[in-house]
C-alpha positions as CSV (number, residue, x, y, z in Angstrom):
1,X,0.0,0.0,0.0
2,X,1.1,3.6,-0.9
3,X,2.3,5.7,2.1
4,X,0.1,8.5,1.6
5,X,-3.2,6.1,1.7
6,X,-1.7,3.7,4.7
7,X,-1.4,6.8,6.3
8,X,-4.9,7.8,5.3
9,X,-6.0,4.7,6.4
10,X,-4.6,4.8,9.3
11,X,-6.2,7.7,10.8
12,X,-9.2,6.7,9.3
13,X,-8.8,3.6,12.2
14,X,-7.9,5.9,14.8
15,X,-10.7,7.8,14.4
16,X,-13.1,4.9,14.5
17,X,-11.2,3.2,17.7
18,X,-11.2,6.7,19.6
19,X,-9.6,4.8,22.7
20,X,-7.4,2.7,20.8
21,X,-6.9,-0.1,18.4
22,X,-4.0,-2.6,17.0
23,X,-3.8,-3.9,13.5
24,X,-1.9,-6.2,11.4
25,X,1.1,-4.2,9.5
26,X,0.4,-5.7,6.2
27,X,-3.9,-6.5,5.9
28,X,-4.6,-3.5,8.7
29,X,-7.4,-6.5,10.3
30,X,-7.3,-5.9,13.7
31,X,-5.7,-8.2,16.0
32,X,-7.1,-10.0,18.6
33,X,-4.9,-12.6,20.2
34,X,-1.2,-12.1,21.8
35,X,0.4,-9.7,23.3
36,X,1.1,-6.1,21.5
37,X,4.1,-4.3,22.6
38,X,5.6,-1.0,21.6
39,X,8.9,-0.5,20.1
40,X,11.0,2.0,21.6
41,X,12.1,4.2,18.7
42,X,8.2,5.4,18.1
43,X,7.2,6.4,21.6
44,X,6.2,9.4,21.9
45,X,4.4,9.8,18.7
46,X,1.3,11.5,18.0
47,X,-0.1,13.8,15.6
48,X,0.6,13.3,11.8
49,X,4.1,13.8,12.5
50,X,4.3,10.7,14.7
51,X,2.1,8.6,12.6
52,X,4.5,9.4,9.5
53,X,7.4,8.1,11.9
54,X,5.3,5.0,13.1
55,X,5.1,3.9,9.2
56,X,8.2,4.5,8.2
57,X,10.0,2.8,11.5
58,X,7.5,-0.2,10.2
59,X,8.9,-0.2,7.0
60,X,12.5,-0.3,7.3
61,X,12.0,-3.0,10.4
62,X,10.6,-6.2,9.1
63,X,10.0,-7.3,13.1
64,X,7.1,-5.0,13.5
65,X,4.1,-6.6,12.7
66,X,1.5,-4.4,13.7
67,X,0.2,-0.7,14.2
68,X,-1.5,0.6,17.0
69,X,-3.0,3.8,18.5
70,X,-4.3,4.8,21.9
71,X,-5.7,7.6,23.6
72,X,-4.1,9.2,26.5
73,X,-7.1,11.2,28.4
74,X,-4.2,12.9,30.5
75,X,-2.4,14.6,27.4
76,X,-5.3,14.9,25.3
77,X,-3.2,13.0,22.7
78,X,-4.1,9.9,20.8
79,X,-0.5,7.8,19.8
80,X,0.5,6.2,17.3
81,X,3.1,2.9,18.3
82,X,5.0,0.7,16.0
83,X,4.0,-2.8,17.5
84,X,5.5,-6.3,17.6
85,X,2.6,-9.1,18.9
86,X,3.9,-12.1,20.4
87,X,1.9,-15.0,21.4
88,X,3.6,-15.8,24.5
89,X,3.3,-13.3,27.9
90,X,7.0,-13.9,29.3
91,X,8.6,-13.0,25.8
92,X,6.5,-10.0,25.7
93,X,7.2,-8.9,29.1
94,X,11.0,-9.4,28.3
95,X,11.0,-7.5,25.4
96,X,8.7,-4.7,26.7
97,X,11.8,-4.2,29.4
98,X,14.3,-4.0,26.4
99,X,12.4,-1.2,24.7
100,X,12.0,0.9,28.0
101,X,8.3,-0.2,27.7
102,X,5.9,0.9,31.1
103,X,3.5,-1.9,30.2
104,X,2.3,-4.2,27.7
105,X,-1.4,-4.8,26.1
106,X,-2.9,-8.3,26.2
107,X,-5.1,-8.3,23.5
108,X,-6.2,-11.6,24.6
109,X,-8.2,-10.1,27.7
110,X,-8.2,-6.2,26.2
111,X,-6.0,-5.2,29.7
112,X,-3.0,-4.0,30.4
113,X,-0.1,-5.7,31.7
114,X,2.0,-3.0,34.0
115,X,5.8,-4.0,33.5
């Protein structure tokens, strides 16, 4: 998919999942089972700026697998994460420590896993 209509697309999710969503990186499904965590270089990003980083991160690294968004009601900001899913919980605790996660989302049970 072009950039410009990924990105598109992409809002066009976040705006439909106002307090968050996660999607597969290549069919944008969403994605329902595992355990989504955030990669390190694209915290932080919100905005169209941050979004444009989020897909470009995903692009040049083949081990994301996923897109995701949330809504912070502290900020006011929705982000935009580049996100791996792995099945098992100890893997994705382990790697959530590696990129300086806070938590992890277990989209098995739609809860957050504090790290």
């Amino acid at each position: 998919m072009k950039k410009q209509n990924l990105f598109a697309t992409l809002l066009s999710i976040a705006a439909s999942n106002p307090n968050g969503y996660t999607v597969n990186a290549r069919t944008l499904e969403p994605i329902t089972n595992g355990y989504a965590v955030a990669v390190k270089e694209t915290q932080n990003s919100f905005g169209p700026e941050g979004l444009e980083r989020v897909i470009n991160y995903a692009r040049q690294n083949k081990s994301v697998n996923a897109f995701g968004g949330w809504y912070d009601s502290e900020s006011g900001r929705y982000y935009f994460d580049a996100t791996i899913i792995i099945e098992d919980k100890e893997t994705a605790a382990k790697i959530g420590k590696l990129n300086k996660q806070l938590a992890i989302f277990d989209l098995n049970n739609m809860e957050e896993i504090r790290l």
